[in-house]
TIMI-2910 file (N, C-alpha, C, CB; in pm, 1 decimal, decimal comma, always signed):
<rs>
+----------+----------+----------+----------+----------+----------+----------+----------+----------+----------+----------+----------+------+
!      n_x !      n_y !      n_z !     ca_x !     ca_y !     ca_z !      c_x !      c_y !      c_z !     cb_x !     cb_y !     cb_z ! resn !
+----------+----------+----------+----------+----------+----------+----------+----------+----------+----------+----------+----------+------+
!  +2414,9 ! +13473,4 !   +795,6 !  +2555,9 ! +13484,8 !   +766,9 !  +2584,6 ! +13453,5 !   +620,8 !  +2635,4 ! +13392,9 !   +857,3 !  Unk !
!  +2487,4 ! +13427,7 !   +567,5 !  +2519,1 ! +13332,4 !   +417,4 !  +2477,7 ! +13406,0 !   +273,5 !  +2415,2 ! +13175,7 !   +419,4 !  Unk !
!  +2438,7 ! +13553,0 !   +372,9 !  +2318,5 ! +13627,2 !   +266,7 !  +2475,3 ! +13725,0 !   +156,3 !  +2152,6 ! +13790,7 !   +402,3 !  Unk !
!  +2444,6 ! +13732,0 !    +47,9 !  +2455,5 ! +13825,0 !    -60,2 !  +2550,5 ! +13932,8 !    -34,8 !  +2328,6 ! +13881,0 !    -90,6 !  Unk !
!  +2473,3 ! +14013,9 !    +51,9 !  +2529,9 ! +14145,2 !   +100,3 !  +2563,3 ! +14151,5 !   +240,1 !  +2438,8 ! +14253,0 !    +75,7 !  Unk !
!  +2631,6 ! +14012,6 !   +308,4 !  +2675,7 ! +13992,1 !   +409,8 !  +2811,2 ! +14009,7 !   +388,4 !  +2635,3 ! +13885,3 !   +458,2 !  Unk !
!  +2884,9 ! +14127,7 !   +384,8 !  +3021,6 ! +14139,9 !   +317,3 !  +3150,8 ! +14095,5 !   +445,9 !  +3037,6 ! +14324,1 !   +253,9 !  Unk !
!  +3092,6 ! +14110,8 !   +554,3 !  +3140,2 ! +14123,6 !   +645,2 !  +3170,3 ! +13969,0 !   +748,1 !  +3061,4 ! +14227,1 !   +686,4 !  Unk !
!  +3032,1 ! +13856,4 !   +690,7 !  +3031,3 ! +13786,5 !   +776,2 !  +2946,5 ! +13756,9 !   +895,2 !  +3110,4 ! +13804,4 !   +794,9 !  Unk !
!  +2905,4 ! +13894,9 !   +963,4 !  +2854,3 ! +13906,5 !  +1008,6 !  +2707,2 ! +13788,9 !  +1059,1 !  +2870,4 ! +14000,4 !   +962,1 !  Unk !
!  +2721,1 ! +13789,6 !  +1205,2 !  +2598,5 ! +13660,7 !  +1282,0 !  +2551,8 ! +13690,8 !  +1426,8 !  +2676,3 ! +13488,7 !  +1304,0 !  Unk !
!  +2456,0 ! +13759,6 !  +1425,1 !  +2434,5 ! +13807,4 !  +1590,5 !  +2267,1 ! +13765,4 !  +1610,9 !  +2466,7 ! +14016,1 !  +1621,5 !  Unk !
!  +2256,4 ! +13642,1 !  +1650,2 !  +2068,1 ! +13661,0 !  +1650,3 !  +2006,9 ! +13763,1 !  +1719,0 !  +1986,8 ! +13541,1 !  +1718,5 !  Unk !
!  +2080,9 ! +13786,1 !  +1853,3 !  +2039,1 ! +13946,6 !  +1928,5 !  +1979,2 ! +14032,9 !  +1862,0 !  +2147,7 ! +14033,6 !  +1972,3 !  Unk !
!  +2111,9 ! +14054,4 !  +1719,4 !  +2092,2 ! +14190,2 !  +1692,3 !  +2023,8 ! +14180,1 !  +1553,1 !  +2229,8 ! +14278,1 !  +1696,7 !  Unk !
!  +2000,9 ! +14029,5 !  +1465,3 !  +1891,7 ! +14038,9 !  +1413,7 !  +1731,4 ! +14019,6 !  +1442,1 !  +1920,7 ! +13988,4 !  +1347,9 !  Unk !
!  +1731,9 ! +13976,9 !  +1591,1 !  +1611,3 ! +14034,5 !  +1592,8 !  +1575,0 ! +14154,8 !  +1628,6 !  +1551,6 ! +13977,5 !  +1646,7 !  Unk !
!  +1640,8 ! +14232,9 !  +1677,1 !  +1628,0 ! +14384,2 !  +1704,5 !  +1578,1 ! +14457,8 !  +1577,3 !  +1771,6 ! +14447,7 !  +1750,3 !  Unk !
!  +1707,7 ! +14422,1 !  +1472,6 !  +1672,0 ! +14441,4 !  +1338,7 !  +1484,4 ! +14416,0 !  +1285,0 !  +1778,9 ! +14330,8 !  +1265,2 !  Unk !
!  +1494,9 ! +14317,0 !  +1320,1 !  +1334,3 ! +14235,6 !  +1274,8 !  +1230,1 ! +14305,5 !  +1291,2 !  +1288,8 ! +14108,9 !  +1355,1 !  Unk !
!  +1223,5 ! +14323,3 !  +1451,7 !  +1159,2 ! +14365,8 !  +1538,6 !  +1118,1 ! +14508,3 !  +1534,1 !  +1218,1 ! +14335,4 !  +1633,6 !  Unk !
!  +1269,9 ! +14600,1 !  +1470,0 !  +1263,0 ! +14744,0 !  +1445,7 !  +1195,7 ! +14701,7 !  +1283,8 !  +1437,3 ! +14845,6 !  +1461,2 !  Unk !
!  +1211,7 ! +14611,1 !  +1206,4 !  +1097,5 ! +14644,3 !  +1097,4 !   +973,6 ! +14644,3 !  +1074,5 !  +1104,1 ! +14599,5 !  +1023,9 !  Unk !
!   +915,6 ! +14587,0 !  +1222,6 !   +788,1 ! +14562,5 !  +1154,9 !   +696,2 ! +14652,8 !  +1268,4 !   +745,8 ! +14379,2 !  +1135,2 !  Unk !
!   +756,6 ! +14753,9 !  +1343,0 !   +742,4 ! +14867,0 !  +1421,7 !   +675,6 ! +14973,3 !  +1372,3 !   +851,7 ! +14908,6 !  +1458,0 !  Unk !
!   +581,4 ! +15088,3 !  +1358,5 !   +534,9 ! +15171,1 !  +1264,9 !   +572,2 ! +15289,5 !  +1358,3 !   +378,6 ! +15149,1 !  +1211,4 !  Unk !
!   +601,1 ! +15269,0 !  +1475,5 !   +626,7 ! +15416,7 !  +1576,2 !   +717,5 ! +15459,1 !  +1552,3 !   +637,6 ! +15420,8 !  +1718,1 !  Unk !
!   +787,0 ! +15580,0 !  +1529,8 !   +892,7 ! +15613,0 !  +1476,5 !   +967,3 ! +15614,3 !  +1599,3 !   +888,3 ! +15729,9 !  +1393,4 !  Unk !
!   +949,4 ! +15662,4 !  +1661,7 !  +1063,5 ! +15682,4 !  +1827,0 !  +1024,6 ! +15495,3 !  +1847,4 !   +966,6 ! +15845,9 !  +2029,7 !  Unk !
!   +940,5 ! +15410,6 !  +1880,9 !  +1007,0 ! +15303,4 !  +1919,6 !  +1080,4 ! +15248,4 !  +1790,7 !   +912,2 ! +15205,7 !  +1986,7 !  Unk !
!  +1083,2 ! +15240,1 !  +1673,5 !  +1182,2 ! +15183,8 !  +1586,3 !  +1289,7 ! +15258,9 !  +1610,4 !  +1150,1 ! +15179,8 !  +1445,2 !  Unk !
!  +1349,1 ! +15393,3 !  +1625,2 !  +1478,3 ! +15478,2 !  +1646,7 !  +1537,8 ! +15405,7 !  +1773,6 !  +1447,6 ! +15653,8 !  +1674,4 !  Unk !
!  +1450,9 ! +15363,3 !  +1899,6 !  +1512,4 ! +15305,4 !  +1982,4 !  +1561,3 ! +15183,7 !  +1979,5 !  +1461,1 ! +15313,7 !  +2058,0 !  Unk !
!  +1500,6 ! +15091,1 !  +1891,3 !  +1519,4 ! +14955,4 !  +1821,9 !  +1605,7 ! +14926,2 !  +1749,0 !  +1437,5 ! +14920,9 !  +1756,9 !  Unk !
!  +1626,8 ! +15053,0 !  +1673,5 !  +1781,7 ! +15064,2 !  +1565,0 !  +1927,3 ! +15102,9 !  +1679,2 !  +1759,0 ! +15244,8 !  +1416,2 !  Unk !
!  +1861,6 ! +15212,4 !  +1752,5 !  +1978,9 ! +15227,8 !  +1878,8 !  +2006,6 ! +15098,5 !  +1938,6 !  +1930,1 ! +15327,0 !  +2009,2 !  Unk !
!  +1977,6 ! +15036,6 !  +1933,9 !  +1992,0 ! +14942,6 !  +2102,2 !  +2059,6 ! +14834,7 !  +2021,2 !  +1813,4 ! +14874,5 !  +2213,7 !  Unk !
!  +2034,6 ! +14805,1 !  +1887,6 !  +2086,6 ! +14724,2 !  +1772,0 !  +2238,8 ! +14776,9 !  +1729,1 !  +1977,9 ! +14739,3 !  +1641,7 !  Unk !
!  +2237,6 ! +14877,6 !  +1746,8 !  +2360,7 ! +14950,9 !  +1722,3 !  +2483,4 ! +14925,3 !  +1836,8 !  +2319,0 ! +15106,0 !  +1717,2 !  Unk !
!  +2442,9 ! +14987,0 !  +1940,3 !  +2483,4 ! +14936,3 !  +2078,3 !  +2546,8 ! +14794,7 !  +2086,0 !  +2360,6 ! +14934,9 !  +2167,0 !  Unk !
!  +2474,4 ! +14691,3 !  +1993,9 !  +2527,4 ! +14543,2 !  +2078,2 !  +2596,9 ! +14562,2 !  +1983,7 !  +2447,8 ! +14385,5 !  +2111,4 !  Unk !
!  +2638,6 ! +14624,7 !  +1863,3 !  +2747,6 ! +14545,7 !  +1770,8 !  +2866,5 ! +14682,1 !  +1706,5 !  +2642,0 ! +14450,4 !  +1611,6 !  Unk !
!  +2792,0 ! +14810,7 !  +1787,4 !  +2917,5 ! +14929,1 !  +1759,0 !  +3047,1 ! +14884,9 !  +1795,0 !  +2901,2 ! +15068,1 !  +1845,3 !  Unk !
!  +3156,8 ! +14878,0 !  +1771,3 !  +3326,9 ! +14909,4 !  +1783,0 !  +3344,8 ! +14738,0 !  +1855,6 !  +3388,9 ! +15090,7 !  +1923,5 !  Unk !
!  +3201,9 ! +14612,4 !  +1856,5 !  +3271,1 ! +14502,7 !  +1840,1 !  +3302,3 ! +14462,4 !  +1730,7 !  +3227,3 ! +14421,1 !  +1886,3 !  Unk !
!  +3256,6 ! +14499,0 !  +1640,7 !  +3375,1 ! +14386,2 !  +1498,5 !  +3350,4 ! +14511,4 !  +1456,3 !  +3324,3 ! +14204,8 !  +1370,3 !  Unk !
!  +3416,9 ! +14462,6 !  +1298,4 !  +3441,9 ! +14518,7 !  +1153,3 !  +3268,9 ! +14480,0 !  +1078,1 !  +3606,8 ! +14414,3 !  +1060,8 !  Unk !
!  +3163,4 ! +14578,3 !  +1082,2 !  +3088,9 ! +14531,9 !  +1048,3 !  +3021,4 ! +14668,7 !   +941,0 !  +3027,1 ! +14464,8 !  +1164,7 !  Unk !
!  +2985,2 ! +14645,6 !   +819,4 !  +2954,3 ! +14777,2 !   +803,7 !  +2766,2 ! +14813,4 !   +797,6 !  +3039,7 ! +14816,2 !   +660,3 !  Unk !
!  +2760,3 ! +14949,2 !   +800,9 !  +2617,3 ! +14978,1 !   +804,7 !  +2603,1 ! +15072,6 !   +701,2 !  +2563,3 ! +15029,9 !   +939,3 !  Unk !
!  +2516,2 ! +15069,6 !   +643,7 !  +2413,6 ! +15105,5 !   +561,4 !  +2340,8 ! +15266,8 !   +590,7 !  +2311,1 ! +14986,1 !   +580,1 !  Unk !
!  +2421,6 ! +15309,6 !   +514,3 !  +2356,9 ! +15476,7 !   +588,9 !  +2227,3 ! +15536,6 !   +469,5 !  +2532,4 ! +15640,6 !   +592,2 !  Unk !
!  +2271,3 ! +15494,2 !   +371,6 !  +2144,1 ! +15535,1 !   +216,6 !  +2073,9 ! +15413,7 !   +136,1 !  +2238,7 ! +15620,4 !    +65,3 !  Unk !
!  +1992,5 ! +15437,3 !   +141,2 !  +1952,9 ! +15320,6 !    -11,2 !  +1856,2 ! +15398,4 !   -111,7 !  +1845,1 ! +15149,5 !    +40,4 !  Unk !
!  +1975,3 ! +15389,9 !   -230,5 !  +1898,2 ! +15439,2 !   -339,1 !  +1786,6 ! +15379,6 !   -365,9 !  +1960,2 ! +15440,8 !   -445,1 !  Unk !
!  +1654,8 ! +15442,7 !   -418,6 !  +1563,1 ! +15427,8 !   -458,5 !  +1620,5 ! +15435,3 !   -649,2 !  +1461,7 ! +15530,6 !   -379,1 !  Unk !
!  +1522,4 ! +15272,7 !   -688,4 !  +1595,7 ! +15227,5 !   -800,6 !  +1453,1 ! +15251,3 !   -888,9 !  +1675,6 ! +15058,0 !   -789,2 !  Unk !
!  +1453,7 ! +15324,2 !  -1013,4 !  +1337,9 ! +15330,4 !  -1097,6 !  +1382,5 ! +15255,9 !  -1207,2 !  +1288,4 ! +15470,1 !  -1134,9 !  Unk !
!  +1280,2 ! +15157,7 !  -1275,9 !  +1289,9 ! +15049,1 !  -1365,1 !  +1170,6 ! +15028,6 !  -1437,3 !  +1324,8 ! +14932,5 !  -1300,1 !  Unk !
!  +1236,9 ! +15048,5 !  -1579,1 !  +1129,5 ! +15033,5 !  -1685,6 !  +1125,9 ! +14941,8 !  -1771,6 !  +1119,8 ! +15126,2 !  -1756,6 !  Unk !
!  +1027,0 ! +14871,3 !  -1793,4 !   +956,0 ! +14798,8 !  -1878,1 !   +861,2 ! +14778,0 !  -1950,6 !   +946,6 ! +14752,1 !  -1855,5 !  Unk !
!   +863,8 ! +14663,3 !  -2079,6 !   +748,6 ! +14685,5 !  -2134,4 !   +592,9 ! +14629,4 !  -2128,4 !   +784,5 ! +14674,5 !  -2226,6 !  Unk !
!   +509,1 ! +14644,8 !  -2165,3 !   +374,8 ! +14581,5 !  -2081,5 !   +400,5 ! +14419,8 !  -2113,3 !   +194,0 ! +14645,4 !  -2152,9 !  Unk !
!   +439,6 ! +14402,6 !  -2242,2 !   +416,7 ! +14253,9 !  -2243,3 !   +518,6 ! +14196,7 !  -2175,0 !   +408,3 ! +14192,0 !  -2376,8 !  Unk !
!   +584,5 ! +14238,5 !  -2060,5 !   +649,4 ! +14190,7 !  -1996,8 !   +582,8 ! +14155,9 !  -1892,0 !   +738,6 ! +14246,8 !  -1985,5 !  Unk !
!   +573,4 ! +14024,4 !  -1822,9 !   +447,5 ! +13958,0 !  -1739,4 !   +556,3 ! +13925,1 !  -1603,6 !   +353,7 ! +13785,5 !  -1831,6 !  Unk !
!   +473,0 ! +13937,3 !  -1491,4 !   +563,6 ! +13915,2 !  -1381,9 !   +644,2 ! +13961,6 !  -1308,7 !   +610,5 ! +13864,8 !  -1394,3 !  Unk !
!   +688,2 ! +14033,9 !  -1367,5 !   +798,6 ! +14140,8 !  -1320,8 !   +731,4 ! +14191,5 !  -1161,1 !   +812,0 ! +14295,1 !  -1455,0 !  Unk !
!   +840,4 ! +14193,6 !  -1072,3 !   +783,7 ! +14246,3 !   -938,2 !   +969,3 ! +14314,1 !   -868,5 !   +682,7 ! +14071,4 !   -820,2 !  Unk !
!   +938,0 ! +14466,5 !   -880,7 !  +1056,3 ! +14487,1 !   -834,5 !  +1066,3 ! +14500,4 !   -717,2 !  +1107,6 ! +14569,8 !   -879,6 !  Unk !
!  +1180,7 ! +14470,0 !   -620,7 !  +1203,2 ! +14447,6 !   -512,9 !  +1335,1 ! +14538,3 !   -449,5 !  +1209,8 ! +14311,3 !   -515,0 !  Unk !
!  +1315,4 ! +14584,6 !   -359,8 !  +1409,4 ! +14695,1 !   -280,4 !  +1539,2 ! +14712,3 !   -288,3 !  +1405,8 ! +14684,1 !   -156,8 !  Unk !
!  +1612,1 ! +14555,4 !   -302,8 !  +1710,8 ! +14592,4 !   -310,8 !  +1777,4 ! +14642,3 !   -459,2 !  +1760,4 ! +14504,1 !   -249,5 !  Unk !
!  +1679,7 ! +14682,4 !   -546,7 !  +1724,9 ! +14680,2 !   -670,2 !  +1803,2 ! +14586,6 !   -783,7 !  +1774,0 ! +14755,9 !   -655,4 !  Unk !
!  +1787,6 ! +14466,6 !   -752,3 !  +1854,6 ! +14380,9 !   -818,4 !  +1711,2 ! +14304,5 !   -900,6 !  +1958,6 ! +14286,2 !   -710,1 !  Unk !
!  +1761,6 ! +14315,9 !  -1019,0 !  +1693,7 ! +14274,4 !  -1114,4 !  +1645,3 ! +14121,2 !  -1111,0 !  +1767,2 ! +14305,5 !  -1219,3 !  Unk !
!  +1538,1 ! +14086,6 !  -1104,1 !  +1546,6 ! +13902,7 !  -1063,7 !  +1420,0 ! +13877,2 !  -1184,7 !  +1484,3 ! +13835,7 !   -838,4 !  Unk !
!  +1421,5 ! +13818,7 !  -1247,4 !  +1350,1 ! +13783,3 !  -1383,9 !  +1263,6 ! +13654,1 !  -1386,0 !  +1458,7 ! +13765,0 !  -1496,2 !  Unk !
!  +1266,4 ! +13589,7 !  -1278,4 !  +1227,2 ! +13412,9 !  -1223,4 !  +1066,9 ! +13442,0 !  -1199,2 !  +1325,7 ! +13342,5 !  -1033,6 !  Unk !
!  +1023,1 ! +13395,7 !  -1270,1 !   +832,8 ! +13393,6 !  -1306,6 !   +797,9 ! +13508,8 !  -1414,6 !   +717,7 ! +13442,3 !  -1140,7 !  Unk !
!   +896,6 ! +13577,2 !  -1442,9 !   +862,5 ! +13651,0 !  -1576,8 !   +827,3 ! +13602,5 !  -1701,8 !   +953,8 ! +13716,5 !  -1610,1 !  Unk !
!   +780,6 ! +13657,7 !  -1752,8 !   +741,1 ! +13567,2 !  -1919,5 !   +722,3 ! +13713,7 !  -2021,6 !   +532,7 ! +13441,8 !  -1915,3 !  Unk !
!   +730,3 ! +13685,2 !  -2148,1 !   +674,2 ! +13772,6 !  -2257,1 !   +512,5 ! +13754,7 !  -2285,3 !   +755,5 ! +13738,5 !  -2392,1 !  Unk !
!   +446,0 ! +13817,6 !  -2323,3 !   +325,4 ! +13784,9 !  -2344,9 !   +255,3 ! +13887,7 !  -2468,5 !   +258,3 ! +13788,7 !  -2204,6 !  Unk !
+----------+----------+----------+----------+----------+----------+----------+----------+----------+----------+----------+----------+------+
</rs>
């Protein structure tokens, strides 16, 4: 409930482990059913929003830039980086 891009508030352990559970799934029909059934417990009960795209973020740097590890959600995080 406390995360960043929790715009909503949003707190269902149900339906984050469904979430969880559909990530670490490699079958495509059982993750589609995992995202369904996740959908199901929390469609038209609240105001919650979902996530239909995520841009893929390309980011350049220079070599003596040490550390750098980009991460999905595209937000730039610089913490163990160094110049070198």
């Amino acid at each position: 409930m406390r995360g960043s891009l929790n715009t909503t508030g949003s707190c269902d352990e149900a339906v984050d482990a469904l979430l969880n559970k559909a990530r670490e799934v490699t079958d495509q029909a059982q993750r589609a059913a995992l995202y369904r059934e996740a959908i199901d417990k929390f469609a038209g009960q609240r105001r919650n929003v979902i996530y239909l795209y995520h841009q893929n973020y390309i980011v350049a740097y220079p070599r003596s830039l040490k550390g750098y590890k980009a991460v999905p959600d595209g937000l730039i995080r610089i913490k163990g980086t160094s110049w070198q």
